[in-house]
C-alpha atoms as an extended CHARMM CRD file, in Angstrom:
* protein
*
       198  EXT
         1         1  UNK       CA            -44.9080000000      128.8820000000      120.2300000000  PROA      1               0.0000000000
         2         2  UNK       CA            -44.2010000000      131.5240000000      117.4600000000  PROA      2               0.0000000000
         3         3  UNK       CA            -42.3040000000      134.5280000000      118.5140000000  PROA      3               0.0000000000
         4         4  UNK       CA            -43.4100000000      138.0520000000      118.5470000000  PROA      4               0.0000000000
         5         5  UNK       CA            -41.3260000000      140.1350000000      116.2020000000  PROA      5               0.0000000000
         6         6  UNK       CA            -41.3450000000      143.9800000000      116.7870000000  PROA      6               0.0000000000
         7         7  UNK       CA            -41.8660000000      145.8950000000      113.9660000000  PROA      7               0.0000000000
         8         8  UNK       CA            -38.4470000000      147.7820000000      115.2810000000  PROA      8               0.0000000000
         9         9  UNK       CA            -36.5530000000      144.4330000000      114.1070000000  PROA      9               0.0000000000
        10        10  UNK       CA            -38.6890000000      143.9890000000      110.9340000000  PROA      10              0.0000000000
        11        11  UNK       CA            -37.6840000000      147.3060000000      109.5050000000  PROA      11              0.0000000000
        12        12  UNK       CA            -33.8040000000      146.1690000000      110.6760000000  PROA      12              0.0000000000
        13        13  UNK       CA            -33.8490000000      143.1530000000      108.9430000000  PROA      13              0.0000000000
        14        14  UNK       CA            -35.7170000000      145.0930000000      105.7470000000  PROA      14              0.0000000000
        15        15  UNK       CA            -32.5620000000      147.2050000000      105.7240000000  PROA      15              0.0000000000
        16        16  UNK       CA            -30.0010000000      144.5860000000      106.4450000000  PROA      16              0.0000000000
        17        17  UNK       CA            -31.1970000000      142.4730000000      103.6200000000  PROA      17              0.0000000000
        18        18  UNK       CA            -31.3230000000      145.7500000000      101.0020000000  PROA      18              0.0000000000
        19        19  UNK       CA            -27.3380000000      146.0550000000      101.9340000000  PROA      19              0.0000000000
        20        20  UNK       CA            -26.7050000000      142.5970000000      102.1850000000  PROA      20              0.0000000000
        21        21  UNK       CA            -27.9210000000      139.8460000000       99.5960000000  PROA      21              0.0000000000
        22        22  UNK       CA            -28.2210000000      136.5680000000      101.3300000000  PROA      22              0.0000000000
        23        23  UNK       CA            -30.8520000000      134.9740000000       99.1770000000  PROA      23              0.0000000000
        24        24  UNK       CA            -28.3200000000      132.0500000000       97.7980000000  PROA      24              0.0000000000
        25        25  UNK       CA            -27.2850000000      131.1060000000      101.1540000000  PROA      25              0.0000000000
        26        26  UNK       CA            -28.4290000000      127.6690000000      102.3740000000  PROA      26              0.0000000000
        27        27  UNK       CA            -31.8830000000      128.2750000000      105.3620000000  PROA      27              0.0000000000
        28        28  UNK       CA            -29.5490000000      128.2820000000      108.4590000000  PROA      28              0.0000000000
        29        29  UNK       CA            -26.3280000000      129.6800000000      107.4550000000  PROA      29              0.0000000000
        30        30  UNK       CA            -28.4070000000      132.7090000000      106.0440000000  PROA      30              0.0000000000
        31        31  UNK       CA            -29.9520000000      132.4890000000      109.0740000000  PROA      31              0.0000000000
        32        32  UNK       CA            -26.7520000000      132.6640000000      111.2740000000  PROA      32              0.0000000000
        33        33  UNK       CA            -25.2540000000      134.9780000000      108.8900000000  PROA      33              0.0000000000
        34        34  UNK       CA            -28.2040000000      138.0060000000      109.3290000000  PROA      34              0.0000000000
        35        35  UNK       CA            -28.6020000000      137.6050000000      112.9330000000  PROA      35              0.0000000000
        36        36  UNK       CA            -25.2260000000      138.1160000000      113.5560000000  PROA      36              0.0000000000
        37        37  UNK       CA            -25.2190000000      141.0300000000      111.4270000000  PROA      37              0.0000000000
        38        38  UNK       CA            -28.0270000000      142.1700000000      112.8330000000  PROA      38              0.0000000000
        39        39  UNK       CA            -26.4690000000      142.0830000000      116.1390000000  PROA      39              0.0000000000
        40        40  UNK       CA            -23.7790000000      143.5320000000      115.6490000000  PROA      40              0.0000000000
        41        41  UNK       CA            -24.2850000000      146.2170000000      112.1990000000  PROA      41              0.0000000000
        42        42  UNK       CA            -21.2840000000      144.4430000000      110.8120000000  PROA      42              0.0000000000
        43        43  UNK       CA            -21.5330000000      143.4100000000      106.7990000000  PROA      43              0.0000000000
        44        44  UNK       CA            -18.6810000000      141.9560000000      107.0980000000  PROA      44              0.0000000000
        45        45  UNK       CA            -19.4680000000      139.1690000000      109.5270000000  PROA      45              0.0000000000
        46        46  UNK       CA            -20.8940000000      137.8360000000      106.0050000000  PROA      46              0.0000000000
        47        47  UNK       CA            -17.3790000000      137.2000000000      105.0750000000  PROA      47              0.0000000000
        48        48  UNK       CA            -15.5200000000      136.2130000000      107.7340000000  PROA      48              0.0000000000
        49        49  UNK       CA            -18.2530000000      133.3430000000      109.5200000000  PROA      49              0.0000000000
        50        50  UNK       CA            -17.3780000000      130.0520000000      108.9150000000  PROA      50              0.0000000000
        51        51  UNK       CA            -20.1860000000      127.0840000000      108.9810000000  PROA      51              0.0000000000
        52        52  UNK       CA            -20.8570000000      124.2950000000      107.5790000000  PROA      52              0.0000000000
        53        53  UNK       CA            -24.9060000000      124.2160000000      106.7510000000  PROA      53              0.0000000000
        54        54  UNK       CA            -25.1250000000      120.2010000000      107.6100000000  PROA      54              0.0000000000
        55        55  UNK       CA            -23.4740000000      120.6450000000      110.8500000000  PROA      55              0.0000000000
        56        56  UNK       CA            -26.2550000000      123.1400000000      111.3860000000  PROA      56              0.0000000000
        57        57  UNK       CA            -29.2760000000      121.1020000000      110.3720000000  PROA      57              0.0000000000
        58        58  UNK       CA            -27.9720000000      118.1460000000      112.9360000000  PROA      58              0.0000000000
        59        59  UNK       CA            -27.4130000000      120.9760000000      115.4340000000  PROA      59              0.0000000000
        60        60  UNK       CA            -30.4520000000      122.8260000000      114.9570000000  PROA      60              0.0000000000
        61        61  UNK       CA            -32.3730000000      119.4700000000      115.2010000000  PROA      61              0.0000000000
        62        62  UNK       CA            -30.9400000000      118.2110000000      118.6980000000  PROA      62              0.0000000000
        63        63  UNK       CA            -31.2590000000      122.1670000000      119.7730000000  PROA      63              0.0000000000
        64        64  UNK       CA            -35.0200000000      121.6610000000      119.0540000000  PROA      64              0.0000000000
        65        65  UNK       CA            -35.2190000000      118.5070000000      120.9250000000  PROA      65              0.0000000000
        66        66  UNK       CA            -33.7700000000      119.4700000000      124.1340000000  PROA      66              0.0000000000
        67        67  UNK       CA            -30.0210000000      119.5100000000      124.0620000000  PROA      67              0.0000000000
        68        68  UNK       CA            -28.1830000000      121.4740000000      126.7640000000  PROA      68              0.0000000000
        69        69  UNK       CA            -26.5500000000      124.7400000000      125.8190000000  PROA      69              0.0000000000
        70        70  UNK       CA            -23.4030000000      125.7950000000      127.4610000000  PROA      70              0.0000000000
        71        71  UNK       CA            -22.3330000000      130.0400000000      127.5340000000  PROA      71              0.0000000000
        72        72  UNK       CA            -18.9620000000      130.7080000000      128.3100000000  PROA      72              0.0000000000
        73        73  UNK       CA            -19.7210000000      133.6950000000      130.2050000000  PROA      73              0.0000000000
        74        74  UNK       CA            -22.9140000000      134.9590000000      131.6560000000  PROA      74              0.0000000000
        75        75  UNK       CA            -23.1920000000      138.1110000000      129.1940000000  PROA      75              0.0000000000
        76        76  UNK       CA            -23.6480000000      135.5140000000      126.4090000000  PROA      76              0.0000000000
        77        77  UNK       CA            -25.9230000000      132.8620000000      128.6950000000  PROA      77              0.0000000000
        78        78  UNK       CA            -28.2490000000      136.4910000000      129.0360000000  PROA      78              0.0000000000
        79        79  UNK       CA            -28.2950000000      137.3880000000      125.5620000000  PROA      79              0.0000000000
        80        80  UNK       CA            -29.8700000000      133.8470000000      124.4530000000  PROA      80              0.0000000000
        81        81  UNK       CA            -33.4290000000      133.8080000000      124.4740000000  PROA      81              0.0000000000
        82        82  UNK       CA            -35.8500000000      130.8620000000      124.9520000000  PROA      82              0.0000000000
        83        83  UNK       CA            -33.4200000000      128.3990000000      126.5010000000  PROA      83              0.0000000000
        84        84  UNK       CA            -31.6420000000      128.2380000000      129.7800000000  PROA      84              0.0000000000
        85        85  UNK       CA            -28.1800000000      127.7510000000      129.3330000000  PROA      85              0.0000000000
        86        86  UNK       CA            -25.4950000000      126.4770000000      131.8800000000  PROA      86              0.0000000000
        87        87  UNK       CA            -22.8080000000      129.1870000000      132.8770000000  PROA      87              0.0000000000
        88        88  UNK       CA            -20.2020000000      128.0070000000      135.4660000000  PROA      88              0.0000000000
        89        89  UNK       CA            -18.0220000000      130.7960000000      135.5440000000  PROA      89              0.0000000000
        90        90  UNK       CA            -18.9000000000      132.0780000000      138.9790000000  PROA      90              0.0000000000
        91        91  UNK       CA            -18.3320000000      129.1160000000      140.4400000000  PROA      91              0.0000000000
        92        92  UNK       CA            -14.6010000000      128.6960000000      138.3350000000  PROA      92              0.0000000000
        93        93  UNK       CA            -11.4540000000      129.8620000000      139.6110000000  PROA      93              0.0000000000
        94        94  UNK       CA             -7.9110000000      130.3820000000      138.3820000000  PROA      94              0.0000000000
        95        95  UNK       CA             -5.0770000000      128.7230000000      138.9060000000  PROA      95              0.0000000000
        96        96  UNK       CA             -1.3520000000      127.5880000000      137.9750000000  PROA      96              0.0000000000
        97        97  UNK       CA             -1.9090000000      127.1940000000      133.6800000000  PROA      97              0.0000000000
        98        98  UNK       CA             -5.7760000000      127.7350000000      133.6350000000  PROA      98              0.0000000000
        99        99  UNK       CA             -7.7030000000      130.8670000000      133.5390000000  PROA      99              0.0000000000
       100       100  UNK       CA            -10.8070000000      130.9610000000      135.0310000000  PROA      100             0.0000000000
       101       101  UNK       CA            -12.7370000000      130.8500000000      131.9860000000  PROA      101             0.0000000000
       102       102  UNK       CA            -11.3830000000      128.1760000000      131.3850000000  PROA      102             0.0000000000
       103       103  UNK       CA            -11.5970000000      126.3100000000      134.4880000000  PROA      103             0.0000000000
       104       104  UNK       CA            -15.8710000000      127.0780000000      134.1770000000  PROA      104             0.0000000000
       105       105  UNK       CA            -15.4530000000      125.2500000000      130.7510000000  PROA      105             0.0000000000
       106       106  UNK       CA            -14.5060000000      122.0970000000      132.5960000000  PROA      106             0.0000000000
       107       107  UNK       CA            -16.9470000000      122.4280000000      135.2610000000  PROA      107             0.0000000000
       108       108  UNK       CA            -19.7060000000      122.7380000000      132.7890000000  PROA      108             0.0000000000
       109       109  UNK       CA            -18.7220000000      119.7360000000      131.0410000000  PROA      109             0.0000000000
       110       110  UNK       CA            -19.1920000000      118.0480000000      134.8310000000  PROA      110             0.0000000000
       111       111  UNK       CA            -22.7040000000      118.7160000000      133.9600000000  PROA      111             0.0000000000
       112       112  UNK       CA            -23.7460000000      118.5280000000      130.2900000000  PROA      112             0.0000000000
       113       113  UNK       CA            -22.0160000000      115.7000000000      129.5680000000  PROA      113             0.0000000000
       114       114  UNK       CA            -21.1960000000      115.1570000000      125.8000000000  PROA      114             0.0000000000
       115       115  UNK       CA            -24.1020000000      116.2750000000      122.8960000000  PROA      115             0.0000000000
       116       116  UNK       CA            -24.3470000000      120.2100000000      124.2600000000  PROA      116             0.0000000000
       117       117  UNK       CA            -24.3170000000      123.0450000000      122.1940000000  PROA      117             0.0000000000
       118       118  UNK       CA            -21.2510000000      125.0330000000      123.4950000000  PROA      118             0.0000000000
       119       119  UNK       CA            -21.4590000000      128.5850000000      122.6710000000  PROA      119             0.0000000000
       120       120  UNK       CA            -18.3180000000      130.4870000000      123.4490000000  PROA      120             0.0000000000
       121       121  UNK       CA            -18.6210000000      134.6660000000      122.7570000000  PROA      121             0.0000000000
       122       122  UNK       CA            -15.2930000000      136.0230000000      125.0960000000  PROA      122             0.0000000000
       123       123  UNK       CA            -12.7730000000      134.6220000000      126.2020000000  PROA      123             0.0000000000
       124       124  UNK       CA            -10.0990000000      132.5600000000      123.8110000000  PROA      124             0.0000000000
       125       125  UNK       CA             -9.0690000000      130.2310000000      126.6810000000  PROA      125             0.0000000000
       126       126  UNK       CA            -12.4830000000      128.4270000000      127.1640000000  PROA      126             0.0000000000
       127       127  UNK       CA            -12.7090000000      127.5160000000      123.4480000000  PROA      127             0.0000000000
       128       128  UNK       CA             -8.8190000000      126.3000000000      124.0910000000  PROA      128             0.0000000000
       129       129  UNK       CA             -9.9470000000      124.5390000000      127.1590000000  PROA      129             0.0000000000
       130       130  UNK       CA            -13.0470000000      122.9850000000      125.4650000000  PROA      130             0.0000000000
       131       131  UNK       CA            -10.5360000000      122.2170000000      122.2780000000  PROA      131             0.0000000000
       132       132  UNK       CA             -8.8070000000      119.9900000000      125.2990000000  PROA      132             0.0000000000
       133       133  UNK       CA            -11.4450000000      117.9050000000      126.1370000000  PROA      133             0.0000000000
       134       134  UNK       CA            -13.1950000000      115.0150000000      124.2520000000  PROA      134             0.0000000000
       135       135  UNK       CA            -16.7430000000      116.6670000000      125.0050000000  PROA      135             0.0000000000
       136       136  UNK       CA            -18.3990000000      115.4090000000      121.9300000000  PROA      136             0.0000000000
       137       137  UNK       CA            -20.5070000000      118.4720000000      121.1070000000  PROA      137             0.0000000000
       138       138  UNK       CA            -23.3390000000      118.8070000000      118.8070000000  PROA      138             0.0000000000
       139       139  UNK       CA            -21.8770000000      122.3590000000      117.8850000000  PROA      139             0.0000000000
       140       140  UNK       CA            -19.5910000000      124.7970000000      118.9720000000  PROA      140             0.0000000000
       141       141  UNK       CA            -20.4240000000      128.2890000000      118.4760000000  PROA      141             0.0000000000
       142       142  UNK       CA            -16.6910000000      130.0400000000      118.5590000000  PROA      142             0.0000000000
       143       143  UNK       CA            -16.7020000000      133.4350000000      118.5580000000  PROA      143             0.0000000000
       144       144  UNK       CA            -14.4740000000      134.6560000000      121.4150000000  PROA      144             0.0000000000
       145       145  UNK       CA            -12.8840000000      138.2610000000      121.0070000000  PROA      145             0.0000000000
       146       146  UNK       CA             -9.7530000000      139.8910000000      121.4550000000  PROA      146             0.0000000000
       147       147  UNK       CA             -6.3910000000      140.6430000000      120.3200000000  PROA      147             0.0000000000
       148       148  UNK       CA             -4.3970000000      137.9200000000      121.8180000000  PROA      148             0.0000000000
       149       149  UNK       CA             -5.6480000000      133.9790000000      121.0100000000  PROA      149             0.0000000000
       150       150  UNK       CA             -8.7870000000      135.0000000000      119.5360000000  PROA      150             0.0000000000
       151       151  UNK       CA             -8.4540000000      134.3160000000      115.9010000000  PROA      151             0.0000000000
       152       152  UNK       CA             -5.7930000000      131.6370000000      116.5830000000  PROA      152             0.0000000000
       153       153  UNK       CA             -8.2070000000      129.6110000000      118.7010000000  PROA      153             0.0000000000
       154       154  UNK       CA            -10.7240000000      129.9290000000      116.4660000000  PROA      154             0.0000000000
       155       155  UNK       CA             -8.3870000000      128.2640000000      113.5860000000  PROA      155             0.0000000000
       156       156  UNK       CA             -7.5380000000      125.5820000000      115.9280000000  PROA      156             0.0000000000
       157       157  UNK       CA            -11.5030000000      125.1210000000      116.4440000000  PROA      157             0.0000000000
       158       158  UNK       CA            -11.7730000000      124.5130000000      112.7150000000  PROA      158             0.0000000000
       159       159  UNK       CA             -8.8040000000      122.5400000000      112.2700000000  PROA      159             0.0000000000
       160       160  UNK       CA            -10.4810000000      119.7800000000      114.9680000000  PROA      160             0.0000000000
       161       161  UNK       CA            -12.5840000000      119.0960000000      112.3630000000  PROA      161             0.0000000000
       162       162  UNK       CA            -15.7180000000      119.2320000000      115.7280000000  PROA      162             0.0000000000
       163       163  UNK       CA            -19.0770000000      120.7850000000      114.4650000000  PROA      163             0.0000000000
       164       164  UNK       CA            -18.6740000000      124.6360000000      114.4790000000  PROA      164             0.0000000000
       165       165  UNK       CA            -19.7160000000      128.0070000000      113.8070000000  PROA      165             0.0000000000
       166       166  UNK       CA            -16.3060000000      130.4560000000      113.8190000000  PROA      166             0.0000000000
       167       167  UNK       CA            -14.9350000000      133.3140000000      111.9620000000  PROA      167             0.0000000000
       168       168  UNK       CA            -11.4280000000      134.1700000000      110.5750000000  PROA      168             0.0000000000
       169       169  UNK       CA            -11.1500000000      137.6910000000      112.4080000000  PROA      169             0.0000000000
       170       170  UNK       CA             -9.9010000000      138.6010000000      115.7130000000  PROA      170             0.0000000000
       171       171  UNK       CA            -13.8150000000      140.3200000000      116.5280000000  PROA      171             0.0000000000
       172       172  UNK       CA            -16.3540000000      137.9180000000      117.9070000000  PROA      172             0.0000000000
       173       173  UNK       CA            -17.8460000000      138.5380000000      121.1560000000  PROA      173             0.0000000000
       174       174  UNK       CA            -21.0550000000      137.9530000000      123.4650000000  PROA      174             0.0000000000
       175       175  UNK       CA            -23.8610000000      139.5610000000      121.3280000000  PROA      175             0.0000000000
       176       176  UNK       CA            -22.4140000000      137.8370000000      118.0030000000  PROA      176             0.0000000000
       177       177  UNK       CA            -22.0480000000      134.4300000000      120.1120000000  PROA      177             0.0000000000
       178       178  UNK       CA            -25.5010000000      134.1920000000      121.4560000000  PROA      178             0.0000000000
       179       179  UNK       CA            -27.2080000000      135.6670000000      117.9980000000  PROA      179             0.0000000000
       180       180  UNK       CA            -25.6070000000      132.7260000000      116.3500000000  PROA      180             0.0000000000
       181       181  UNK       CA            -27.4690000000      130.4710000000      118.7940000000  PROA      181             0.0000000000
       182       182  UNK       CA            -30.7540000000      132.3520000000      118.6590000000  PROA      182             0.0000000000
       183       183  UNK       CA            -30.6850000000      131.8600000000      114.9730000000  PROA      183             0.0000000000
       184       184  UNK       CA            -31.2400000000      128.1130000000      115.2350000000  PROA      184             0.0000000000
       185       185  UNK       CA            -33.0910000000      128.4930000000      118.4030000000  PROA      185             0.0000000000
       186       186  UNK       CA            -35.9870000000      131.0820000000      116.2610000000  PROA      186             0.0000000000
       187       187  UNK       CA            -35.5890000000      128.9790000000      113.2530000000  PROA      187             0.0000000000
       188       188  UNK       CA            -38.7630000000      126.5950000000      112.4860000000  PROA      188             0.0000000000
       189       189  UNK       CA            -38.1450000000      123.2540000000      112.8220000000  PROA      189             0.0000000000
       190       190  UNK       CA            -39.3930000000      122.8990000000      109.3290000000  PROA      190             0.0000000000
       191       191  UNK       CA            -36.4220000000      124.7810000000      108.3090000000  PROA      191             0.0000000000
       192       192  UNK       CA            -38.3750000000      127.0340000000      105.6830000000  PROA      192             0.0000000000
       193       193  UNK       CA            -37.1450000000      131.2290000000      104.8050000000  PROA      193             0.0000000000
       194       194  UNK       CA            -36.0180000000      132.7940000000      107.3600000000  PROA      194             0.0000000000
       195       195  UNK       CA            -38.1600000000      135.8000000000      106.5920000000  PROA      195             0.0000000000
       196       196  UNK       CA            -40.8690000000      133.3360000000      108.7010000000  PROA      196             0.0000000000
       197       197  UNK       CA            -39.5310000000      134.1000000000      111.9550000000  PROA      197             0.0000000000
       198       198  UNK       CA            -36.5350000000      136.8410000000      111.5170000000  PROA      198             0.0000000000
């Protein structure tokens, strides 16, 4: 089913790509790279993302055939479109050494088993927690924010040598986290421009 794009994020993307020349990029990093710029009016996103566009084209092609998707927190499960996403963070708890973020990464793991698309947009303990376990992902979006772990857990994400999608910087967040997912998720399968579908 193609999605409807409103003229609204036409025009956006128009001006995005005037400021912002991503024509040399490879189809789904440029495709990552503008919607998280898009999301977030941040040019600078361009610089400090970190992918890898063959761990993309294996992600985006289990994405398309039905691979669970995991949100750290429910502000990022409701900002990805066209997929339902597991979120186990109400049902986490804290304890002695483990926050409850990322106490809801382990319980999500309970379900999705390894192959999910993890996409983590807040808080730097679930992408440490997730670092933990052997969950065998088919991508981890890490983009957690904040001042304290963020861009440290974020190295360690790239360091573990797992399928990612990070960014040097301490900002990240839920809007950045889940337009990084929705890139692959609008992307055609026949991975063409990504003027097709924005």
């Amino acid at each position: 089913m193609n999605r409807v794009v409103h003229p609204i994020e036409q025009e956006s993307f128009r001006r995005l790509r005037a400021r912002l020349d991503t024509s040399r990029l490879a189809p789904l990093t440029r495709a990552v790279v503008e919607r998280v710029v898009h999301s977030s009016a941040d040019l600078e996103y361009a610089s400090d993302l970190v992918m890898d566009e063959r761990e993309l084209v294996t992600a985006h092609a289990v994405l398309h055939a039905g691979a669970p998707v995991v949100a750290d927190v429910e502000m990022v499960a409701a900002g990805i479109t066209r997929r339902e996403s597991v979120c186990r963070l109400r049902d986490a708890r804290s304890g002695p050494g483990m926050t409850r973020s990322a106490h809801a990464i382990r319980l999500a793991y309970e379900d999705v088993g390894p192959g999910a698309l993890w996409v983590i947009g807040c808080a730097p303990t679930a992408l440490e927690e997730l670092l933990k376990l052997n969950v065998s992902p088919a991508l981890v979006i890490g983009l957690p924010v904040g001042f304290v772990g963020a861009a440290e857990s974020k190295a360690a994400l790239r360091e573990s040598g797992l399928p990612a999608v990070s960014n040097v910087s301490e900002k990240g967040g839920s809007a950045v986290a889940a337009a990084a997912l929705n890139a692959l998720l609008y992307h055609p399968i026949s991975l063409e421009s990504p003027e097709e579908t924005l």
